[in-house]
C-alpha positions as CSV (number, residue, x, y, z in Angstrom):
1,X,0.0,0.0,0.0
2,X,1.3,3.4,-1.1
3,X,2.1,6.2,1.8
4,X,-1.1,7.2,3.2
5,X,-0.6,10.8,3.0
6,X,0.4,10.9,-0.6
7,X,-3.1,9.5,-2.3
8,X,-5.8,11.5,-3.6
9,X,-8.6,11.7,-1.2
10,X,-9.9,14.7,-0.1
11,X,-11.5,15.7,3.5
12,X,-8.8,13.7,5.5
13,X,-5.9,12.5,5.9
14,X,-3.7,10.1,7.9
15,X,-3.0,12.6,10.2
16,X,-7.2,13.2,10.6
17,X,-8.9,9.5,9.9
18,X,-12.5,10.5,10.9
19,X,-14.2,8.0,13.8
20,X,-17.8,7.6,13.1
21,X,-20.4,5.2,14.1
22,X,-21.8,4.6,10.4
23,X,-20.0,5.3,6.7
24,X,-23.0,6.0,4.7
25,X,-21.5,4.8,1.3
26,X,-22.3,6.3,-2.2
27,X,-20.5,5.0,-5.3
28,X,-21.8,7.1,-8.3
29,X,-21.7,10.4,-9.6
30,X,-24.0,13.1,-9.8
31,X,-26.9,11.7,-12.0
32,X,-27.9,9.3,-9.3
33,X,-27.6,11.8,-6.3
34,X,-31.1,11.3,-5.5
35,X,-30.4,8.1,-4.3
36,X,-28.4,9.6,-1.4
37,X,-29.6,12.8,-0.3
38,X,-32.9,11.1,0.2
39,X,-31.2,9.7,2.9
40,X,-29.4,12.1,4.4
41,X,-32.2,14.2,6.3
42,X,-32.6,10.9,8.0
43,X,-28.9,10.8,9.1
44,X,-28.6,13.9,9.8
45,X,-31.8,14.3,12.4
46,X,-29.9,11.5,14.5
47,X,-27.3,13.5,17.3
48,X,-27.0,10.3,19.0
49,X,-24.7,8.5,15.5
50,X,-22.2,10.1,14.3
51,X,-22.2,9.5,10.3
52,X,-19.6,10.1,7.6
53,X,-20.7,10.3,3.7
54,X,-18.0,8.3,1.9
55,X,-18.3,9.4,-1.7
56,X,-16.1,7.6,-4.6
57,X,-16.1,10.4,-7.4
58,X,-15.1,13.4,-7.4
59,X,-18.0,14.7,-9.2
60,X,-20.1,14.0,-6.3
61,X,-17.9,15.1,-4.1
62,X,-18.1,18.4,-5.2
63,X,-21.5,18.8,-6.2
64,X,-22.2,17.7,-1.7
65,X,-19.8,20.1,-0.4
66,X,-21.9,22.9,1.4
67,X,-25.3,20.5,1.1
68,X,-25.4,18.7,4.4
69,X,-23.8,19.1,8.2
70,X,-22.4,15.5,7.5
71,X,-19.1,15.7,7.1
72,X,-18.3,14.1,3.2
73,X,-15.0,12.6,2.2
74,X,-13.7,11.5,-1.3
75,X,-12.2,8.4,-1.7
76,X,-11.4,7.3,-5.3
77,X,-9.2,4.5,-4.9
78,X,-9.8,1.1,-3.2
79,X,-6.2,1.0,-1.4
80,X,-7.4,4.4,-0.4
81,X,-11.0,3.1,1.0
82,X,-9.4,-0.1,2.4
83,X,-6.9,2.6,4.4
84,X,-10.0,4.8,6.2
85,X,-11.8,1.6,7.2
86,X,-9.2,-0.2,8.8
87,X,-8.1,3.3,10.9
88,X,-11.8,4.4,11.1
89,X,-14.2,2.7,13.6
90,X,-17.4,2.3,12.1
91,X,-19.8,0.3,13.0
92,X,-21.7,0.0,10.2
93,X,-21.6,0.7,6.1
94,X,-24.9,1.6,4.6
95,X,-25.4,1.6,0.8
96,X,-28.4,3.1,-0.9
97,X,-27.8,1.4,-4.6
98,X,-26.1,-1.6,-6.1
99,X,-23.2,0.5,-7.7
100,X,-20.3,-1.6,-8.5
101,X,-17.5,-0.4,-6.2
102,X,-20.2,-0.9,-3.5
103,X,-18.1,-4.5,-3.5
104,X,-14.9,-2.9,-2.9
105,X,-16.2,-1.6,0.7
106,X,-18.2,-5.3,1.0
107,X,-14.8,-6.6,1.4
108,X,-14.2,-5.0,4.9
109,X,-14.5,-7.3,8.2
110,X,-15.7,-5.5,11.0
111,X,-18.2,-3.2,10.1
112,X,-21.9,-4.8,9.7
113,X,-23.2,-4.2,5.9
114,X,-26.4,-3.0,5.2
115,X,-28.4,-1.8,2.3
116,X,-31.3,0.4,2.8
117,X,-32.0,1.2,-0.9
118,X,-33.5,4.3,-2.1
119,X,-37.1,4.0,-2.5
120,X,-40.2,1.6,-1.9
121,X,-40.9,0.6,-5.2
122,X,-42.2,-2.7,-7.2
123,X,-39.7,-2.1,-10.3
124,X,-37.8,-5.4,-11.0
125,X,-34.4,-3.4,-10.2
126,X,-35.7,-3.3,-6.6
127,X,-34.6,-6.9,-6.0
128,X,-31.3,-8.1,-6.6
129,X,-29.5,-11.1,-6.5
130,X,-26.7,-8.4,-5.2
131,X,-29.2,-8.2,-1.8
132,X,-27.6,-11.9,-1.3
133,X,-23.8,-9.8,-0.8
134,X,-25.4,-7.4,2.7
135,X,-25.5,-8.4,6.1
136,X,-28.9,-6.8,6.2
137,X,-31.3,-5.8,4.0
138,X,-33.2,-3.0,5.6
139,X,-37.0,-2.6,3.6
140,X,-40.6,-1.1,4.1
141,X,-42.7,-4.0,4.6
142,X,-44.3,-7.1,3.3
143,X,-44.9,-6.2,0.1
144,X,-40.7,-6.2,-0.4
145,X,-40.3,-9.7,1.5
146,X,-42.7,-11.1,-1.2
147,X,-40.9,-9.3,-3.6
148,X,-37.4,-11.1,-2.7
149,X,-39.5,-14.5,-2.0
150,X,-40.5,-13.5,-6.0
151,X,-37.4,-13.1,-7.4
152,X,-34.6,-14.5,-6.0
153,X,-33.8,-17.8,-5.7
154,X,-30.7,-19.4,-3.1
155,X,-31.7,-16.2,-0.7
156,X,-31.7,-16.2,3.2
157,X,-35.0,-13.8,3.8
158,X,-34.0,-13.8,7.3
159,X,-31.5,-10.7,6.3
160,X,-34.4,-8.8,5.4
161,X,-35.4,-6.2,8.0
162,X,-38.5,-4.5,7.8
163,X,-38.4,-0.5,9.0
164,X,-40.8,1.7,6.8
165,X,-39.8,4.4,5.4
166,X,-37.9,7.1,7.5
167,X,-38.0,9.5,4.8
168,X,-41.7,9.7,4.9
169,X,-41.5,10.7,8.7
170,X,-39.7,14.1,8.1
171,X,-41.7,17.1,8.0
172,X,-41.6,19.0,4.8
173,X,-43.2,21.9,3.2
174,X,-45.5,22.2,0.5
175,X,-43.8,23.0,-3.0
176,X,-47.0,25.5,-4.0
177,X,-49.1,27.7,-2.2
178,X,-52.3,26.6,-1.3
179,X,-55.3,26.8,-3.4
180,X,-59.4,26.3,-3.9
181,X,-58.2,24.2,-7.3
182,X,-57.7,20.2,-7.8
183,X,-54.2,19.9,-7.9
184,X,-53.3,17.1,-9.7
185,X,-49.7,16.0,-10.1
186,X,-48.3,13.5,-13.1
187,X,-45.2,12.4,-11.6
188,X,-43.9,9.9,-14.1
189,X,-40.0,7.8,-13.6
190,X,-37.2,7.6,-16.3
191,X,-36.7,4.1,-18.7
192,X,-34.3,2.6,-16.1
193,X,-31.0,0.9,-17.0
194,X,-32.5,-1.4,-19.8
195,X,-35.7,-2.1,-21.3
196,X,-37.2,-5.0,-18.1
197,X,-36.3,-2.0,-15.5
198,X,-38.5,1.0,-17.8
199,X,-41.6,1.6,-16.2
200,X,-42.4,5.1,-17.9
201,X,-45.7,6.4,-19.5
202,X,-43.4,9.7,-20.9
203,X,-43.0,8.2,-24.3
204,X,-46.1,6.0,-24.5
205,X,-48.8,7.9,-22.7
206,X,-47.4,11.2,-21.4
207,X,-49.1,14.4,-23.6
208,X,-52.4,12.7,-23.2
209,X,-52.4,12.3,-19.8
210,X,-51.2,16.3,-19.4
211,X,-54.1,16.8,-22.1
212,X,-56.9,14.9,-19.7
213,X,-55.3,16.9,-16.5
214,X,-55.9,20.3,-18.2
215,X,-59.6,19.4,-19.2
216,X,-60.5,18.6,-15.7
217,X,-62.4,21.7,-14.4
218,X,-60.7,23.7,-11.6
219,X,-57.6,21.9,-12.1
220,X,-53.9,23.3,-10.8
221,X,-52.0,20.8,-13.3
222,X,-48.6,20.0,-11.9
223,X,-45.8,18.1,-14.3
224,X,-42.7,16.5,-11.7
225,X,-40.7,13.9,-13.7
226,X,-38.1,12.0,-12.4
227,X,-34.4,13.5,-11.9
228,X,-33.2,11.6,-15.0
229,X,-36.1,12.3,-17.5
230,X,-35.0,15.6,-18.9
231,X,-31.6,14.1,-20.0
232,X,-32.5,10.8,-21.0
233,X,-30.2,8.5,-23.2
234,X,-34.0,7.9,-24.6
235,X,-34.9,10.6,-27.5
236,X,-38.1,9.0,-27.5
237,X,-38.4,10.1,-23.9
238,X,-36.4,13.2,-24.4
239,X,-38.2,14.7,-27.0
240,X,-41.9,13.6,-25.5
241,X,-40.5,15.2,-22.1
242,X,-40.0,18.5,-24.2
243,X,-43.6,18.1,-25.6
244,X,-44.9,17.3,-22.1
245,X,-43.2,20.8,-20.8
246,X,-44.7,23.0,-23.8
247,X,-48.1,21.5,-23.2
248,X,-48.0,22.4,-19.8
249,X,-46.8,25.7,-20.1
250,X,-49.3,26.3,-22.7
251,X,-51.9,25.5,-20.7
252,X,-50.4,28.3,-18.0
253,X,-50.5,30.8,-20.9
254,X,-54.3,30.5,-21.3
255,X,-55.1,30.4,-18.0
256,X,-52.7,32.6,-15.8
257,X,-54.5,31.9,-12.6
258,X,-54.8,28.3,-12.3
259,X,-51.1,28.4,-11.5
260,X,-50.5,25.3,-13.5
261,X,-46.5,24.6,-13.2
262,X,-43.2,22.4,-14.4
263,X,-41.5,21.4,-10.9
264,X,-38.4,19.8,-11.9
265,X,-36.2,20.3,-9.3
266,X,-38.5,20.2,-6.4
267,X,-38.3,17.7,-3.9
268,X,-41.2,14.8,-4.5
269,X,-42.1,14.7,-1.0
270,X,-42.9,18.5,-1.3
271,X,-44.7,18.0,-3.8
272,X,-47.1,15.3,-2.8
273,X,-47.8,17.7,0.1
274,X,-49.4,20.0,-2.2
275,X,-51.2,17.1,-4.5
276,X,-54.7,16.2,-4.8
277,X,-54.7,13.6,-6.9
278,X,-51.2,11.5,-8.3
279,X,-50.5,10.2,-12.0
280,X,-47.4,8.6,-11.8
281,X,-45.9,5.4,-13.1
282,X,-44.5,1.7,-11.0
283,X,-42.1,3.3,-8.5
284,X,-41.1,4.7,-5.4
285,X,-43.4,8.4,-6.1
286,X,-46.6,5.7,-5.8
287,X,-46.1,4.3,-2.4
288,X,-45.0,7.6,-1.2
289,X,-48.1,9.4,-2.1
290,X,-50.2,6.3,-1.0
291,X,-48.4,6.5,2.4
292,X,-48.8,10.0,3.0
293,X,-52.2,10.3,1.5
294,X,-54.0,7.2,1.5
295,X,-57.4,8.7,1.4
296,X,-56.2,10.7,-1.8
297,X,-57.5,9.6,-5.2
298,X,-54.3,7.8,-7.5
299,X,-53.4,6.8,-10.8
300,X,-51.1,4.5,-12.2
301,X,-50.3,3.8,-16.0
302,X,-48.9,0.2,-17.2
303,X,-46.9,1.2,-20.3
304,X,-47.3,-2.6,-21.5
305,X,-51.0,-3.0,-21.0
306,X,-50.5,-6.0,-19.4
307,X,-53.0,-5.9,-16.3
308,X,-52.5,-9.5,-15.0
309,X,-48.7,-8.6,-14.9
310,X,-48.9,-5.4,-13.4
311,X,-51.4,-6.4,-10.5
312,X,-49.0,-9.9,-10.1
313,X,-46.5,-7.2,-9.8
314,X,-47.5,-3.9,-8.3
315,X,-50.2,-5.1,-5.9
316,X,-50.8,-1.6,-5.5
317,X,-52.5,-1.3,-8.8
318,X,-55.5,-3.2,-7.2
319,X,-56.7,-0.1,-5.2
320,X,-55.8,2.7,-8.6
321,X,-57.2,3.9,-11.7
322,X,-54.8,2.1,-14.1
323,X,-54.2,4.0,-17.3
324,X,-53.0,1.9,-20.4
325,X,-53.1,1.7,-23.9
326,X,-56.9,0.3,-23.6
327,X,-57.9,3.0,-21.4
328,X,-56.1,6.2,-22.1
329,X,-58.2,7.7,-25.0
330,X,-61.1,8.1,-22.1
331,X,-58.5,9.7,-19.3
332,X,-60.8,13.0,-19.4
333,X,-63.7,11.4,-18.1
334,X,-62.0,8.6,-16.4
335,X,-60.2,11.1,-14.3
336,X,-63.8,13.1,-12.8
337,X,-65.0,9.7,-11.8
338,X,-61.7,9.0,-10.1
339,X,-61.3,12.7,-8.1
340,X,-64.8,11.9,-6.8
341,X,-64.7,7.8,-6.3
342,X,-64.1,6.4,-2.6
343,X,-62.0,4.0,-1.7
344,X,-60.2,5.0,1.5
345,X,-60.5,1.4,3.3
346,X,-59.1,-0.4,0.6
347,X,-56.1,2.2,-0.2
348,X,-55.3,2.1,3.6
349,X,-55.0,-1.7,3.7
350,X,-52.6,-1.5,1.2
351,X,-50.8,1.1,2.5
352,X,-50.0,-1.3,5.7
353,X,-48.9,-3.9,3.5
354,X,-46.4,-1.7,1.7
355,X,-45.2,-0.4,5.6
356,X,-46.1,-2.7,7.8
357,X,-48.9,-0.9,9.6
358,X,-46.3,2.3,10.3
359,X,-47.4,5.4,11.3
360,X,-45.7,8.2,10.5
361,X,-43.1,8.9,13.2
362,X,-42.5,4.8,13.8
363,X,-40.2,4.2,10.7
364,X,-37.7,6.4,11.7
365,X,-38.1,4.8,15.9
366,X,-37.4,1.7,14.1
367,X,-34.4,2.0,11.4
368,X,-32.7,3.0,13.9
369,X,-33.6,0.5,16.3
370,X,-32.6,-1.9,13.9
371,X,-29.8,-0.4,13.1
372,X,-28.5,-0.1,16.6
373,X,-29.2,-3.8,16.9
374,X,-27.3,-4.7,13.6
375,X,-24.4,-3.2,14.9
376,X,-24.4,-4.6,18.5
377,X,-25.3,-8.4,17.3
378,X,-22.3,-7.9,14.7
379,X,-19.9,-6.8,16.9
380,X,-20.6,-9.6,19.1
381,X,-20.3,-11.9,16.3
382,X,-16.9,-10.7,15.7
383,X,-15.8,-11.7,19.5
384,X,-15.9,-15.4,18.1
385,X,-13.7,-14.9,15.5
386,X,-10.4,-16.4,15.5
387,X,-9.0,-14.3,12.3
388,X,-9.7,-10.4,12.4
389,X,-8.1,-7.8,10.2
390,X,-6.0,-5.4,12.2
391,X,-3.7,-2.7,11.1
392,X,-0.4,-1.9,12.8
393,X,1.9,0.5,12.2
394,X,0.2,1.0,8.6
395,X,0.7,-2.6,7.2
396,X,-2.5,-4.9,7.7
397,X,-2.6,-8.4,9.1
């Protein structure tokens, strides 16, 4: 291993090796952001933990610095990483993706290893046969054991931990003022790494369903696409995005006052705050606004039209108005039944079957919890070890 104090790293040194109780771990660069600052309100409202950001390019290094109290470090190189977790003293390492070098830090010994994801979400890319490489597997509910019990095959489900969704506990503003309107919100997700994992009505069903929003009376129309929509690899997405955003700003032009808007950079949680009724595709935005408004009237599209798949799939399509090739030609009038349909009981049930019966407050009470107990069991684990890595002097053994 090269001298220490002549890498590349940036917010330590040898001579200042950070002690923290958890390394919350982000591999990518700033296109998947998301994924982390999500999380880091969550670890940042703890005083009790200490936590460290360990970032691995220097993209995303930068584009943190002067975003959270948590103090970030960049660490490019594995000999690098390997160095600040044998000197550091964390307890735990918490990834929120699947990126690649996520195996680099895998390979330490005496931190516990758990993935908490980013999201609640029946897309395919939400279980892994990667989940079989954590300690723990921290998730919402039942919904993601069946999902694992699903998909993977050769998998312990006793290494997934259920703890809600702490993210859904903090308290957040409304993105938009108040108003007497129906504010209704198509929140749509990106095509995903690869053609299995693209659950998005932008290219299929997406001016039609801004077209339905705008002819419901006393509407506030609200267009919030996923982080990675506007620069889509996709030109079919790209250029339907583009189409999506002159429509709506059309429809502001006619009608000044109804205050219809393009959030892109808003934070979703905000947003659902200040939503009436949700359009949105399979994904995370789904269960959040069914969490946080069950009562609320919601929408989901199935760019296949495949309805047996998608209710084997996203159970949560049971309890929406599903919008589909079949169906999306009568959105307008679909849409004033749905604003005024009930279905509170039904949407509720589901909702505790996505969280496991979690009111708001209790998934934060309990990730941490869990987390506390991760590391404690782990550390007593270790005890019975007869081979631990140690470093002395700088040279490992």
């Amino acid at each position: 291993m090269r001298d220490f104090g002549q890498v590349e790293p940036a917010g330590f040194d040898l001579t200042d090796v950070p002690s923290a109780d958890i390394a919350l771990y982000f591999p990518d660069g700033p296109p998947k952001l998301y994924q982390l600052t999500q999380w880091l309100p969550v670890f940042e409202g703890n005083n009790d933990v200490t936590t460290i950001v360990i970032v691995r390019q220097v993209d995303a290094f930068n584009a943190l610095l002067g975003t959270t109290p948590l103090r970030v470090i960049l660490v490019p190189q594995y000999e690098d990483l390997m160095a600040l977790l044998d000197r550091a003293n964390f307890g735990a390492v918490v990834y929120v993706n699947n990126g690649w070098t996520n195996f680099q830090a895998l390979s330490f010994q005496r931190a516990v290893h758990i993935h908490v994801n980013h999201g609640e979400s029946d897309k395919i890319c939400m279980v892994s046969n990667q989940a079989k490489a954590y300690d723990k597997v921290f998730v919402a509910g039942q919904a993601a054991i069946d999902r694992h019990e699903a998909a993977l095959a050769w998998f312990d489900q006793s290494h997934l931990v259920r703890v809600g969704r702490p993210q859904l506990d903090l308290e957040v503003n409304p993105a938009l003022p108040p108003t007497e309107r129906t504010t209704i919100t198509y929140a749509p997700t990106w095509e995903g790494e690869d053609e299995a994992n693209n659950y998005s009505s932008v290219d299929v069903y997406g001016v039609q369903i801004i077209q339905a929003m705008v002819d419901h009376p006393r509407s506030r129309i609200v267009y919030k696409p996923h982080p990675r929509v506007a620069d889509s690899d996709d030109p079919a997405i790209r250029s339907q995005h583009r189409a999506i955003v002159a429509a709506v700003n059309e429809a502001a032009s006619h009608d000044p006052a109804a205050g219809h808007c393009v959030l892109e950079g808003a934070d979703m949680l905000a947003v659902i705050r200040s939503t009436d009724v949700l359009i949105a595709d399979v994904s995370s935005v789904t269960l959040d606004f069914l969490y946080l408004k069950p009562g609320a009237p919601l929408v989901i599209t199935d760019r296949r039209t495949d309805r047996s798949g998608l209710l084997t799939e996203s159970p949560v399509a049971s309890v929406c108005h599903v919008v589909d090739a079949d169906s999306i030609d009568q959105l307008s009038d679909d849409l004033r039944a749905v604003v005024t349909a009930s279905g509170n009981a039904s949407r509720r049930s589901m909702r505790d079957h996505y969280f496991d019966g979690l009111e708001p407050g209790e998934s934060t009470e309990r990730f941490w919890a869990e987390l506390d107990s991760a590391i404690r069991e782990h550390d007593q684990a270790l005890q019975s070890l007869s081979r631990i890595r140690t470093v002395s002097d700088g040279t490992a053994t």
